[in-house]
N, C-alpha and C positions, 0 to 999 in steps of 0.2 A: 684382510685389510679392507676398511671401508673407507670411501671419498665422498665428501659431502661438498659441492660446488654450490656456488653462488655469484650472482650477478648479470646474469644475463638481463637481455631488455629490449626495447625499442630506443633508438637515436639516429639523429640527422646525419647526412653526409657530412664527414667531416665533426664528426662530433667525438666522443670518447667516453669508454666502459671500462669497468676493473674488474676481472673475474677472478673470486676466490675457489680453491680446493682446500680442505682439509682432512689431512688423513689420519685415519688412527693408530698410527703408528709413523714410526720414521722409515722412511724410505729412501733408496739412494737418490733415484731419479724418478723426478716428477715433472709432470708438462700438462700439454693440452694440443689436444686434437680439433678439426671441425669435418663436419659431415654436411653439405650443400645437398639441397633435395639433385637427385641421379648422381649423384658424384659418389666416387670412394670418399672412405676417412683418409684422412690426410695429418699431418704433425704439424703443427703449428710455431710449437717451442718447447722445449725442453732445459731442465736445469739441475745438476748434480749437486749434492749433499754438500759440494767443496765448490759448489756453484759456477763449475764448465757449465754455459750456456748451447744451444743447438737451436740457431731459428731459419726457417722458412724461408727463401728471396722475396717470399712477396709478402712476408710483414715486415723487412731487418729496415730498421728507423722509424717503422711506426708504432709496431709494439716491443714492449718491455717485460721479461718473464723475471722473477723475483721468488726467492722463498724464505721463510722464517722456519730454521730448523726446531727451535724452544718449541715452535707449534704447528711443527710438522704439516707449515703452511703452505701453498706454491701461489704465486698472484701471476696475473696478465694486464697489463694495462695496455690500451687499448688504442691509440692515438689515429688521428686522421682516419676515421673507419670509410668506407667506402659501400657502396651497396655490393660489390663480390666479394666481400667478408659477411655477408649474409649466411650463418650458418647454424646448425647445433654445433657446440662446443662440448668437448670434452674432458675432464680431466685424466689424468693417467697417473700412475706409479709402478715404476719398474724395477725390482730389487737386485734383478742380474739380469741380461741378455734371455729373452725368450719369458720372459712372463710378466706378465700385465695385469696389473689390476685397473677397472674402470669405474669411473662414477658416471651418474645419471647424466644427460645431458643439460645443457642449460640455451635455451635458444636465441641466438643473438641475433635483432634484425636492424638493416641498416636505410631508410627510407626517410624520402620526405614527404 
């Protein structure tokens, strides 16, 4: 499986980004991760094929996870970003419990 993401960036407090994944193939569930410099990877949001959603407490009302199954796409948009959403983002695809595929990161940063 490959994941091909897009969008990360720089934006102001308070500002908003759309992050895409595209995988090549369909997958049940897809999300996205972020990885803060010393921090673990952590989940950000996730969203199933029949699109059961799974988000974070500390993005639920800012961001929104979305996917387009036709193009085996997963979105994140990004709302009210904050400078502790400063992070590499990741996206993921998980076809059953215990295996993961990953794409390259995309680095979000959040500053004024």
């Amino acid at each position: 499986v490959q994941l091909q993401a897009s969008g990360g960036g720089l934006v102001q407090p308070g500002g908003s980004l759309r992050l895409s994944c595209a995988a090549s193939e369909s997958i049940f569930s897809m999300g996205w991760y972020r990885q803060a410099p010393g921090k673990q990877r952590e989940l950000v949001a996730a969203i199933t094929s029949v699109r059961s959603t799974n988000y974070a407490d500390y993005v639920k009302g800012r961001f929104t996870i979305s996917r387009d199954n036709a193009k085996n796409t997963v979105y994140l948009q990004m709302n009210s970003l904050k400078p502790e959403d400063t992070a590499v983002y990741y996206c993921n695809a998980s076809p059953y419990y215990g295996l993961n595929y990953w794409g390259k990161g995309t680095l979000v940063t959040v500053s004024s």
